[in-house]
C-alpha distance (Angstrom), angle and dihedral (degrees) to the residues before:
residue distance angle dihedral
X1 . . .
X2 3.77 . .
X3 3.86 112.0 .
X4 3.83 131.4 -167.9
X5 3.90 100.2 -64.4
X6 3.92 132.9 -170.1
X7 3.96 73.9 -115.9
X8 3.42 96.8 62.6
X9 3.79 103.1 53.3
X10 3.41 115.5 141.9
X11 3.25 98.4 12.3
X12 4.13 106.4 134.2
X13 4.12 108.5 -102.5
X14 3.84 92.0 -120.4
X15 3.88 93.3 53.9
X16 3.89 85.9 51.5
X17 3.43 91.5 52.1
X18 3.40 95.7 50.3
X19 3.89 91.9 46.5
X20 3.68 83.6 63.5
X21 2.86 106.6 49.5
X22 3.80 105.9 71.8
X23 3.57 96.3 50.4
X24 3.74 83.6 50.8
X25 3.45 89.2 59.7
X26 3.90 92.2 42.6
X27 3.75 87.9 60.1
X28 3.93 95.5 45.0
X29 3.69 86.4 -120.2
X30 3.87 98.5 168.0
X31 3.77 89.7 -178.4
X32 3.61 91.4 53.1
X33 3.46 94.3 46.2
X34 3.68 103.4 53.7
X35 3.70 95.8 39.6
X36 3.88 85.9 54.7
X37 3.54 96.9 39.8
X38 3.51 88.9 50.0
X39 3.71 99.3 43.9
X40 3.73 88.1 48.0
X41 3.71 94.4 48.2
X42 4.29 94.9 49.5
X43 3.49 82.7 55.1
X44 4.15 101.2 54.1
X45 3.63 74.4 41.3
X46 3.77 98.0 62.3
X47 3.86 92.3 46.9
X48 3.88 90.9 59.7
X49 3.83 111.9 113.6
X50 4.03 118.1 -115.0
X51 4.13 105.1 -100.2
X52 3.95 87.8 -133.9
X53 3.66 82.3 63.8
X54 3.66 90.8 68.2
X55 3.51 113.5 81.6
X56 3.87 126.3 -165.7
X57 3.85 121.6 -152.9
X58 3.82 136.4 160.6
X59 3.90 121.7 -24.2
X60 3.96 90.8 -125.7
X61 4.04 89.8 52.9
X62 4.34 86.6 55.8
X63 3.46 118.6 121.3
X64 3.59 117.3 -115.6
X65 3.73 130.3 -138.0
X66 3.62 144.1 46.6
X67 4.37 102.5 -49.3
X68 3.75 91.2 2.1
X69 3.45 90.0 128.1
X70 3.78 99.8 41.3
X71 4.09 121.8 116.1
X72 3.71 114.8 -140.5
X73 4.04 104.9 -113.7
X74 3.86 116.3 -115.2
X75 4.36 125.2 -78.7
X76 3.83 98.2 -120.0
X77 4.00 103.6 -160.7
X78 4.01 120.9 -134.7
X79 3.88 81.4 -98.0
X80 3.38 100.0 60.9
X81 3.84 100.7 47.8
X82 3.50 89.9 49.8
X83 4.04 88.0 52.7
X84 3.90 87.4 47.5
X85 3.98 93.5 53.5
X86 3.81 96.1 44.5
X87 3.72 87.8 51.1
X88 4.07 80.6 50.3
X89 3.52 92.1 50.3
X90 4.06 90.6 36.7
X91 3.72 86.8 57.8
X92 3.90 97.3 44.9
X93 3.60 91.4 56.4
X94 4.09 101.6 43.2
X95 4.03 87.8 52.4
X96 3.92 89.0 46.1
X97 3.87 88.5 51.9
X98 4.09 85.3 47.2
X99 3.57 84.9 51.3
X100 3.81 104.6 50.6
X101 3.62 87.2 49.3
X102 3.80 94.0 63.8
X103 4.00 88.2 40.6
X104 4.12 92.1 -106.8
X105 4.05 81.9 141.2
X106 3.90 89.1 152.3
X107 4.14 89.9 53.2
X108 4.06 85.3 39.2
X109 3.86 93.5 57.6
X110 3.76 94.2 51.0
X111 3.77 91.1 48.0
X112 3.78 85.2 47.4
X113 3.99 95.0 47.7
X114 3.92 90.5 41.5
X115 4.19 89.0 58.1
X116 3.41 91.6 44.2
X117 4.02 96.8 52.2
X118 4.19 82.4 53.9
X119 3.35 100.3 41.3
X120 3.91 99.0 54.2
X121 4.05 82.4 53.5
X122 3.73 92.2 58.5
């Protein structure tokens, strides 16, 4: 599992993550796989227009052609992904703490594993 190296400086936190996430896969690292996957996916997530942004008017005013009537996705800055994967990891490690208090250590230890794989990415 590739973590956050001097090499990898500058390199955007989604492209990291997405570096990772094939040798994750490689290695059948399930932890690694859903943490990424699930890091990756809050993010594409996060860049999804607001529906009440979307407004629908007359058919004659449509657009016409194939994406016409697409809206570009929001520009997430470096900042905000970051914020979206420590409230990822955040998450991870509150429900793990839920978890070893009602003796789920199995479901704890995943939790634990999948904050760890994101947090040595940060």
């Amino acid at each position: 599992m590739t973590t956050g190296t001097s090499d990898q400086l500058g390199v955007p936190l989604r492209e990291r993550l997405r570096a990772a996430l094939k040798p994750a896969m490689k290695a059948r690292d399930r932890s690694a796989v859903s943490a990424l996957r699930s890091a990756l996916s809050a993010i594409d997530n996060a860049e999804a227009i607001d529906a009440g942004d979307v407004k629908a008017g007359a058919l004659e005013n449509s657009a016409l052609g194939l994406g016409a009537a697409e809206s570009p996705r929001r520009d997430l800055s470096e900042t905000e992904i970051v914020q979206i994967v420590r409230r990822e990891i955040d998450e991870r490690r509150t429900a793990a703490a839920e978890y070893d208090r009602l003796g789920a250590a199995e479901r704890r230890d995943q939790l634990t594993s999948e904050a760890d794989v994101l947090t040595a990415l940060l």
